[in-house]
BALOBA-1460 file (C-alpha; in Angstrom, 3 decimals):
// residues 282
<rec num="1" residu="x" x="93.113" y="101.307" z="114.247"/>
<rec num="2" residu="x" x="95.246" y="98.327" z="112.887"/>
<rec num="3" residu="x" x="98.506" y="97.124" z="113.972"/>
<rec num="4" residu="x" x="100.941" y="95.155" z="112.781"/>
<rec num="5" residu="x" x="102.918" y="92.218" z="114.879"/>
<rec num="6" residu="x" x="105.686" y="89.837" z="113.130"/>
<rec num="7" residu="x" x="105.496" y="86.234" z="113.710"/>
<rec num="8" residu="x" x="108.497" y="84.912" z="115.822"/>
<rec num="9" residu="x" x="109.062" y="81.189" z="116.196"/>
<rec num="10" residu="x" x="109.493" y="79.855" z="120.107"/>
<rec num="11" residu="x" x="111.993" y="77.996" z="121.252"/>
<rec num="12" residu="x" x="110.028" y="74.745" z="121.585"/>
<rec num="13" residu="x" x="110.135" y="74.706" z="117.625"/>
<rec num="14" residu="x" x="112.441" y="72.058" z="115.489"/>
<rec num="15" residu="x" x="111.750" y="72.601" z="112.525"/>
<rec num="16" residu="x" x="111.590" y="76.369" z="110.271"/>
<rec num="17" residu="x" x="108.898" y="78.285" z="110.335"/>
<rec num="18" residu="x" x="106.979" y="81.129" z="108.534"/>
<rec num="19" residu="x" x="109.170" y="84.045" z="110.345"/>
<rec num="20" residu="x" x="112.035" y="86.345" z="110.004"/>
<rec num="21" residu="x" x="112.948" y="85.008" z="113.575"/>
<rec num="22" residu="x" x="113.003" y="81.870" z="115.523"/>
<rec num="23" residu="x" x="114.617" y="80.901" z="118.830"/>
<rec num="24" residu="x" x="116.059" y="83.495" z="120.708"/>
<rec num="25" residu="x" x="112.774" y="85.911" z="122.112"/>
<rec num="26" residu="x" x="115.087" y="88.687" z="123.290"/>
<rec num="27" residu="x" x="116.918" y="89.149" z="119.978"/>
<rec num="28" residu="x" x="113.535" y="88.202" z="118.163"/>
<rec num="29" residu="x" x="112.076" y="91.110" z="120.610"/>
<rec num="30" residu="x" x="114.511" y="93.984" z="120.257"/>
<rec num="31" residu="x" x="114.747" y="93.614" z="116.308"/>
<rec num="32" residu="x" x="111.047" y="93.911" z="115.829"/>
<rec num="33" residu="x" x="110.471" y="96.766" z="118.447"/>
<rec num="34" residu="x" x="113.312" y="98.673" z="116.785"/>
<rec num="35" residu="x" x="111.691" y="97.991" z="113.091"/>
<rec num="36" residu="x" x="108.687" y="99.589" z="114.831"/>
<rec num="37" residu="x" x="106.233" y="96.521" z="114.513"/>
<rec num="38" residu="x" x="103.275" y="97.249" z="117.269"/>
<rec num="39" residu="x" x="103.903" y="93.479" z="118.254"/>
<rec num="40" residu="x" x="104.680" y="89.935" z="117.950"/>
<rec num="41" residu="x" x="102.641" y="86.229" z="117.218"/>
<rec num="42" residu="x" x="103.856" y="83.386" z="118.426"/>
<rec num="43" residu="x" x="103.929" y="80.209" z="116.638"/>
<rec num="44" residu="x" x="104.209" y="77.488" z="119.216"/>
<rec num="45" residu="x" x="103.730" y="73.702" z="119.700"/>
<rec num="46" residu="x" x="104.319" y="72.956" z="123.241"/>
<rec num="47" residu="x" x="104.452" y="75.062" z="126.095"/>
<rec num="48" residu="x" x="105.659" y="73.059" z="128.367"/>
<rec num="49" residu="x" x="108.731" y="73.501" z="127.265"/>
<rec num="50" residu="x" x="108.593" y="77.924" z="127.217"/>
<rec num="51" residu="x" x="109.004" y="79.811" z="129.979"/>
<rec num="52" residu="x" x="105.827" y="81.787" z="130.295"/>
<rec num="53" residu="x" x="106.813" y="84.374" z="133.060"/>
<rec num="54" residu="x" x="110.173" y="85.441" z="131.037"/>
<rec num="55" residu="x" x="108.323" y="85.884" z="127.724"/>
<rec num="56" residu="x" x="105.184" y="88.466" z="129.321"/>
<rec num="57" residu="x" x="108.475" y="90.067" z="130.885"/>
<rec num="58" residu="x" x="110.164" y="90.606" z="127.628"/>
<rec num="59" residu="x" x="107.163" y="91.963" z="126.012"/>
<rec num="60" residu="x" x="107.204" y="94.448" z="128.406"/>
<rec num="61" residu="x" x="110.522" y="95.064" z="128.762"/>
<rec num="62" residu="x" x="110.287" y="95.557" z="124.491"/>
<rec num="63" residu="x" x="106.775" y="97.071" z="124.536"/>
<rec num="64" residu="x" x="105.145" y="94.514" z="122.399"/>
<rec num="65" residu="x" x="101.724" y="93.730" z="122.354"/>
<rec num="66" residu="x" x="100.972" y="89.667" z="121.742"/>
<rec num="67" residu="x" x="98.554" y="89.503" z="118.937"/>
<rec num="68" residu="x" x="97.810" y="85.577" z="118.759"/>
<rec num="69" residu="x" x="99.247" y="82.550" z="119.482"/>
<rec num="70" residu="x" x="99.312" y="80.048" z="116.242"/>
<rec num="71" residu="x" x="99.419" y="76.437" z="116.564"/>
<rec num="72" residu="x" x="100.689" y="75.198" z="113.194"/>
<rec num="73" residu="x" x="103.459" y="73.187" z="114.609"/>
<rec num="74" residu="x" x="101.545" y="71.076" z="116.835"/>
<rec num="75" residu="x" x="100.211" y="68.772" z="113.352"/>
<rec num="76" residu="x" x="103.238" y="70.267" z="111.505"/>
<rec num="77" residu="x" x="106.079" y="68.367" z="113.915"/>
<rec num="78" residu="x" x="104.150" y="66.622" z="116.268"/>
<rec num="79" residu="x" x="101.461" y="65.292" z="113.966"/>
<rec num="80" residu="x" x="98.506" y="66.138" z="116.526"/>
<rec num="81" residu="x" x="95.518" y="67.355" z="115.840"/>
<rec num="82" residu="x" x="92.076" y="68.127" z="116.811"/>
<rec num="83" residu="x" x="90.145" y="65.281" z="114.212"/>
<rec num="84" residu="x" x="92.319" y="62.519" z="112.891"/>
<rec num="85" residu="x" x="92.393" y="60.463" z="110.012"/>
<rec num="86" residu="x" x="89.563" y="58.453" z="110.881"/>
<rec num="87" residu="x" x="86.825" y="61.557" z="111.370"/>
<rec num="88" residu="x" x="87.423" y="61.190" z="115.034"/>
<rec num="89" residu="x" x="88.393" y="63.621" z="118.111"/>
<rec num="90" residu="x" x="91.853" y="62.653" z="119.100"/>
<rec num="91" residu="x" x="91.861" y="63.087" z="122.428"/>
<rec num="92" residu="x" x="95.486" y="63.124" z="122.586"/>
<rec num="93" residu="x" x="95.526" y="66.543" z="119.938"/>
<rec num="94" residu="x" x="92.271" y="67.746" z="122.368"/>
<rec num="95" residu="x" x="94.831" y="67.652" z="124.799"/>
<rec num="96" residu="x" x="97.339" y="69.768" z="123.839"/>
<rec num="97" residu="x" x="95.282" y="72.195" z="122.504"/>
<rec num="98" residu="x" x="93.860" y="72.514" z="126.076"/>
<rec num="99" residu="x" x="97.296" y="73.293" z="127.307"/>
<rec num="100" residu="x" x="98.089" y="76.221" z="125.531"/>
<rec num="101" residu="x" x="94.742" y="77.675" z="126.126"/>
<rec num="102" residu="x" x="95.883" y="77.223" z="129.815"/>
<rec num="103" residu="x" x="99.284" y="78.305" z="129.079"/>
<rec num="104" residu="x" x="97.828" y="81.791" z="127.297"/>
<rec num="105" residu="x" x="95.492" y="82.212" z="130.031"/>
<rec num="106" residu="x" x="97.608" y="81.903" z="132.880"/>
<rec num="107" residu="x" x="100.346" y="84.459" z="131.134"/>
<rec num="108" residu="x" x="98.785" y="87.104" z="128.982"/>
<rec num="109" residu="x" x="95.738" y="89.063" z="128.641"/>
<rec num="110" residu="x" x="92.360" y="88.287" z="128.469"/>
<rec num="111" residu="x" x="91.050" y="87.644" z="124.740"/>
<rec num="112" residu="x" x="94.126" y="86.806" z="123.038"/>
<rec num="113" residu="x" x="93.359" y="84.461" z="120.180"/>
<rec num="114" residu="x" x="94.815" y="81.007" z="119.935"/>
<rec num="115" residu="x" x="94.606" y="80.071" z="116.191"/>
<rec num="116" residu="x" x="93.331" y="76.619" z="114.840"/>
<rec num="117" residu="x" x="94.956" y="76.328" z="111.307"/>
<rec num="118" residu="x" x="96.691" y="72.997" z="110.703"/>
<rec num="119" residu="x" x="96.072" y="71.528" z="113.772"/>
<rec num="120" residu="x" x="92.516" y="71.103" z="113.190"/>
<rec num="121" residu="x" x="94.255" y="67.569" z="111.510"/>
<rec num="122" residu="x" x="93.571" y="65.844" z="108.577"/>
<rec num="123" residu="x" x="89.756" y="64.240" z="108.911"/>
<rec num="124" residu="x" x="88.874" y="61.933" z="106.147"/>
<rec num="125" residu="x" x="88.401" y="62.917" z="102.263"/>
<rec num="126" residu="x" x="86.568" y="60.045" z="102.172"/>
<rec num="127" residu="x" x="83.951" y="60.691" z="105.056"/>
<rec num="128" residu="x" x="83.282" y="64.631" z="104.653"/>
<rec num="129" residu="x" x="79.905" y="64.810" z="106.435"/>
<rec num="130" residu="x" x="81.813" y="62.769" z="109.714"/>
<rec num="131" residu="x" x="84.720" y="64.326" z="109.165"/>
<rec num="132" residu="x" x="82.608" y="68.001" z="109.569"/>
<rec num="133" residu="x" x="80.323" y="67.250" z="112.512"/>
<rec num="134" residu="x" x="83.392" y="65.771" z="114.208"/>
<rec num="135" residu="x" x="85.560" y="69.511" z="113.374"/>
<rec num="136" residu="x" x="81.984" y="70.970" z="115.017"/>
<rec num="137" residu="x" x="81.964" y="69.227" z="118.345"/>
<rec num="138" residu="x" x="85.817" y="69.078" z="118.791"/>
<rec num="139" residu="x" x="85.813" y="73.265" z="117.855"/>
<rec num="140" residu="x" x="82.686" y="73.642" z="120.019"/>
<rec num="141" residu="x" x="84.061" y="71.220" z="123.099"/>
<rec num="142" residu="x" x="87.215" y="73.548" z="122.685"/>
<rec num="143" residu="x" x="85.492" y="76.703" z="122.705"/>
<rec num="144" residu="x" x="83.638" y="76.140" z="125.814"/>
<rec num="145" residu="x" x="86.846" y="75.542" z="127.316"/>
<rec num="146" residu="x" x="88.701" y="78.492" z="126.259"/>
<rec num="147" residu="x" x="85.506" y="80.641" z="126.883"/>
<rec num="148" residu="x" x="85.964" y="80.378" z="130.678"/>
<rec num="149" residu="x" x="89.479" y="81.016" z="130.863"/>
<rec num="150" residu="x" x="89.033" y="83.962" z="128.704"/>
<rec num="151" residu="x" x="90.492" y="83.342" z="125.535"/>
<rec num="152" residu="x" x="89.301" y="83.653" z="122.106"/>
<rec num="153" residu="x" x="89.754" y="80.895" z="119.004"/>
<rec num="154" residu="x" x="90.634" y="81.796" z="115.616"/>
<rec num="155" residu="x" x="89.899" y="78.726" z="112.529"/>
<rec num="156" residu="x" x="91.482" y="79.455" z="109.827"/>
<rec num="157" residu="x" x="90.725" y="78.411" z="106.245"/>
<rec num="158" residu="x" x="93.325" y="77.035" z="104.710"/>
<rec num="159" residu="x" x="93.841" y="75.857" z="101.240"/>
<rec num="160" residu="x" x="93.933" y="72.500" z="99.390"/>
<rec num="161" residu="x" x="97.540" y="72.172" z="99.195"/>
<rec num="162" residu="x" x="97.444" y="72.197" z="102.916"/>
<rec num="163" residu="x" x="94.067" y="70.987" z="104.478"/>
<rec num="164" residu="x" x="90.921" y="68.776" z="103.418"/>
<rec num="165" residu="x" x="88.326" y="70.675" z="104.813"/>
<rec num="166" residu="x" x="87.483" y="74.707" z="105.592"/>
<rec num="167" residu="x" x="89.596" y="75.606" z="102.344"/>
<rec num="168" residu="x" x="87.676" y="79.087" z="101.791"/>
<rec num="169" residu="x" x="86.337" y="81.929" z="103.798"/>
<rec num="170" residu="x" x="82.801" y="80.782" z="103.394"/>
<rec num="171" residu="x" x="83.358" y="77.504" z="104.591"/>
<rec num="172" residu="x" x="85.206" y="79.229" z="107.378"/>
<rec num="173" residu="x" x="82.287" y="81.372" z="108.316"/>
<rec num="174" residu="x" x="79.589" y="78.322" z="107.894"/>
<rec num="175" residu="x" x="82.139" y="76.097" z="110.509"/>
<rec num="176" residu="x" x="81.823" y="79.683" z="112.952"/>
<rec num="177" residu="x" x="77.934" y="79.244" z="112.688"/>
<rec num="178" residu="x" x="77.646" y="75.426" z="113.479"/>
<rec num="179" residu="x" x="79.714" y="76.152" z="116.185"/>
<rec num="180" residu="x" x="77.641" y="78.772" z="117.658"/>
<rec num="181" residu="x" x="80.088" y="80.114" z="120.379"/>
<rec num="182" residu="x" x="80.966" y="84.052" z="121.233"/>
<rec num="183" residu="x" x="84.843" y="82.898" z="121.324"/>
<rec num="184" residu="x" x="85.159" y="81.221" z="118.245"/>
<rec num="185" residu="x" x="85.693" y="83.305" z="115.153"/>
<rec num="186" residu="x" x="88.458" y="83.828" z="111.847"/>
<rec num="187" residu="x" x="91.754" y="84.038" z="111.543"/>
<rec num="188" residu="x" x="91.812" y="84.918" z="107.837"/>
<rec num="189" residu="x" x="95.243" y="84.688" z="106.070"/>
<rec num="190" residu="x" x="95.638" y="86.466" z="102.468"/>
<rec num="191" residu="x" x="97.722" y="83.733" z="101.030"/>
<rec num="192" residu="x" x="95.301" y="81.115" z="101.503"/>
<rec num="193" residu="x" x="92.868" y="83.894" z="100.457"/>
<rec num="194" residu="x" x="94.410" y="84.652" z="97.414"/>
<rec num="195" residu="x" x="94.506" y="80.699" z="96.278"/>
<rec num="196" residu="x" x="90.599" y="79.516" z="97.510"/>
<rec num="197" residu="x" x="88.492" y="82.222" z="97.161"/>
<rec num="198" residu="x" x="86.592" y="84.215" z="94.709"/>
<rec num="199" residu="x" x="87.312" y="87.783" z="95.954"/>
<rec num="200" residu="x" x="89.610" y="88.534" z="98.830"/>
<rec num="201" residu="x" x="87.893" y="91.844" z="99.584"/>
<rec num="202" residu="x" x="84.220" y="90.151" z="99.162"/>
<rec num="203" residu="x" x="85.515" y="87.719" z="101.623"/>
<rec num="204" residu="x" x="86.709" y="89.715" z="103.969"/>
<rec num="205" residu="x" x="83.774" y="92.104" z="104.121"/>
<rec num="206" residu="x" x="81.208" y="88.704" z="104.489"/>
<rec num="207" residu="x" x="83.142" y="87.327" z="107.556"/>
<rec num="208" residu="x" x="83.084" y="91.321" z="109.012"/>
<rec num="209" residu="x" x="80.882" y="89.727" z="112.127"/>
<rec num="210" residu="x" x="83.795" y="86.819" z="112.713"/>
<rec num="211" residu="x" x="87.125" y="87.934" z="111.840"/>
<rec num="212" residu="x" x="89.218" y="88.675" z="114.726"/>
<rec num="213" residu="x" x="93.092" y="88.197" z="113.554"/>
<rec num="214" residu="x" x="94.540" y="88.376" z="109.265"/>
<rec num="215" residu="x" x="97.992" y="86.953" z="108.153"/>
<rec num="216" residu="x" x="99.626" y="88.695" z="105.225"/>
<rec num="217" residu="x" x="102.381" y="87.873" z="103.193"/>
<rec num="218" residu="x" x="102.530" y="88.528" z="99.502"/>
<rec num="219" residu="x" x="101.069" y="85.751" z="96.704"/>
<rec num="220" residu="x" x="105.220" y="84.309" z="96.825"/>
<rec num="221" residu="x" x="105.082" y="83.446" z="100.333"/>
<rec num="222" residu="x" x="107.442" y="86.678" z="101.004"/>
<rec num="223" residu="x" x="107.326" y="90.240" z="102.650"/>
<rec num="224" residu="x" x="104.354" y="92.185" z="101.372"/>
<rec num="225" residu="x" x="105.004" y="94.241" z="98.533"/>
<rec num="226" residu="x" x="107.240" y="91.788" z="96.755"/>
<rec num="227" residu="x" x="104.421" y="89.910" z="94.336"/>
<rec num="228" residu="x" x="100.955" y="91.025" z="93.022"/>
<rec num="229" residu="x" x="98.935" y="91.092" z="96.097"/>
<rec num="230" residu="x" x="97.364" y="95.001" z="96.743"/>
<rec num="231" residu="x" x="97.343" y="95.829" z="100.142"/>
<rec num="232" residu="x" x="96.536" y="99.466" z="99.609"/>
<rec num="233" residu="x" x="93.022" y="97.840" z="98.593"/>
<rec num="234" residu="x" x="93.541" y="95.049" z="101.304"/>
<rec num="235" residu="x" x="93.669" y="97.506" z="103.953"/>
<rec num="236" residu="x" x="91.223" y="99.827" z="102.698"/>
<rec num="237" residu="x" x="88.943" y="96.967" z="102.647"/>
<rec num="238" residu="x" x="89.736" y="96.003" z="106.661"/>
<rec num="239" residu="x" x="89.424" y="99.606" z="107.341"/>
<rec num="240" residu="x" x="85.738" y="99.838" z="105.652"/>
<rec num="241" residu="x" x="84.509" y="96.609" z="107.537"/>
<rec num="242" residu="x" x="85.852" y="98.691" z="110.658"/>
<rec num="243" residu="x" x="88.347" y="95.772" z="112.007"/>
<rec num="244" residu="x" x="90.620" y="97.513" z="114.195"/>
<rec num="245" residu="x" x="92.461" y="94.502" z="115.718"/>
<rec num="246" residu="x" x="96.123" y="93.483" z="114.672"/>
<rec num="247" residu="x" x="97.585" y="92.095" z="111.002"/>
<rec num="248" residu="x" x="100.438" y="89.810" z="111.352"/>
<rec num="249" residu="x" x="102.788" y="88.849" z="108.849"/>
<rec num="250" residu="x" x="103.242" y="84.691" z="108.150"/>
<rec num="251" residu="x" x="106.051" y="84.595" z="105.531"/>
<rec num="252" residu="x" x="109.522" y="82.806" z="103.875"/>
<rec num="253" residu="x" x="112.476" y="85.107" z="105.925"/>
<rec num="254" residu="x" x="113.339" y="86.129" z="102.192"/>
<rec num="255" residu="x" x="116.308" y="86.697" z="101.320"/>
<rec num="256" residu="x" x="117.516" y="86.600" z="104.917"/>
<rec num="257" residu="x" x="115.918" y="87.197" z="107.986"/>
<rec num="258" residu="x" x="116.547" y="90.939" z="108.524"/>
<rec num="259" residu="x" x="115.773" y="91.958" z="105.207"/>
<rec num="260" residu="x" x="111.975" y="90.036" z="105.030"/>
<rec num="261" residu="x" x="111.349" y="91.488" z="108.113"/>
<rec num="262" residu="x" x="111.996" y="95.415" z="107.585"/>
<rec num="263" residu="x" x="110.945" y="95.166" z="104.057"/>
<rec num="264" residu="x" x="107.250" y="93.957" z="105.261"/>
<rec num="265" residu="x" x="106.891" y="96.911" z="107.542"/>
<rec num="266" residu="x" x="108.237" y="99.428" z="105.489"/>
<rec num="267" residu="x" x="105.462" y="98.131" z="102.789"/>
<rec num="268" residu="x" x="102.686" y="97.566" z="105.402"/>
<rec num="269" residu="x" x="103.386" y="101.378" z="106.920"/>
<rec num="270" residu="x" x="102.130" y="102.936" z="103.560"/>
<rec num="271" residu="x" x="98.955" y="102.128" z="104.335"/>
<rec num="272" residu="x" x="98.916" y="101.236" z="107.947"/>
<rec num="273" residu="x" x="100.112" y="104.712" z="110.232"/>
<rec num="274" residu="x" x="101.812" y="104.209" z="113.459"/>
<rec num="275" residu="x" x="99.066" y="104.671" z="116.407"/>
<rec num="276" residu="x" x="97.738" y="103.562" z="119.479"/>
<rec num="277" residu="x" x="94.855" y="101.110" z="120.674"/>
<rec num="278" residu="x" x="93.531" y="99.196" z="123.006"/>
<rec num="279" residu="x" x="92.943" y="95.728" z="121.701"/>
<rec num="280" residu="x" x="89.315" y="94.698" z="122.851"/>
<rec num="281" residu="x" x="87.336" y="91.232" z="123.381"/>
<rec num="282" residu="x" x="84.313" y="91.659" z="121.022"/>
């Protein structure tokens, strides 16, 4: 069965991000438990600066499940990533990635994703074939990490506007067989979706055998429900490929924070009942 988590912004964060809350984890916490999300994605840059310990204790405390940790922030403030401009590994954005694979392995349970988006970096436009080979050995010297503390990776196609390279699904899916590891898979997100690929619902149902996390918010950038996006046929489509892992929502806190967030849920619960699972490692 599918659940639903809201992202929620740490406290190492400067700048906005793409969720109703930011900050404050025990307020973030108690409003989504009481909206009735099943639990909550972090987006993080540096966990040095969180206090691992007091966040597992709040999700239990709240009875949230962590669905993924996403890493946007670390290029987004910080400017680090995994290739740089050159079509090299940056050791420096190697390193931090490292560290919060440690930090979700040393705090929550075994499997949970950490999500390469926008801190795969930039590469070079003007070297693709370098630029790709070096995304493959800095994904695949990450992976091997990760694989032996237990946690998964999720790339993430991402479109034009945003990123050079791995703009659709398929290039997404290509990247996860170069790579070649059992922790490295999708994160699929329906905005990016919507924008790079073909057919959202073709898409989904040819990465079936890699996608592990989605992000959904509607074509605006808002709650779902308040564009053209149909997530009746979105979800129907995730339930016919049997995923059974969580959805979590990646939008503008529209019109106000409280608002985006119970507005999403109330959309997402048409088609998405209230259950209970266990989350598994595939």
């Amino acid at each position: 069965m599918i659940k639903i988590a809201s992202m929620v912004g740490t406290p190492d964060l400067e700048a906005p991000t793409l969720a109703p809350y930011s900050g404050n984890l025990r307020e973030a916490f108690s409003k989504v438990a009481e909206l009735g999300y099943d639990g909550v994605e972090f987006m993080t840059k540096n966990p040095a600066l969180l206090n691992g310990q007091e966040i597992r204790r709040l999700l239990g405390e709240f009875r949230l499940e962590l669905s993924q940790i996403c890493t946007g922030h670390v290029w987004g403030e910080d400017k680090l990533g995994l290739v740089d401009s050159r079509a090299e590994l940056s050791r420096e954005g190697m390193a931090r990635m490292k560290e919060i694979v440690d930090f979700t392995a040393a705090y929550f349970e075994p499997g949970i994703p950490v999500n390469i988006g926008r801190s795969r970096g930039p590469g070079d436009p003007a070297q693709p074939e370098k630029s790709l080979a070096a995304y493959e050995a800095a994904f695949r010297e990450l992976a091997d990490y990760a694989l032996l503390k237990k946690v998964r990776l999720t790339l993430e196609p991402i479109t034009a506007t945003v990123a050079k390279f791995i703009l659709t699904t398929q290039d997404g899916i290509e990247m996860c067989r170069r790579v070649n590891r059992p922790n490295f898979g999708l994160m699929l997100d329906v905005y990016h979706m919507n924008i790079e690929d073909v057919d959202i619902y073709q898409s989904f149902r040819d990465a079936r055998e890699y996608c592990w996390h989605v992000h959904v918010c509607d074509n605006n950038r808002k709650w779902p429900g308040s564009a053209h996006l149909d997530f009746e046929k979105i979800i129907a489509t995730l339930n016919e490929i049997g995923y059974d892992s969580f959805i979590g929502t990646e939008m503008l806190p529209w019109p106000d924070p409280d608002t985006s967030a119970r507005a999403a849920i109330e959309h997402l619960r048409r088609f998405i009942p209230k259950g209970s699972f266990k989350t598994r490692w595939r």
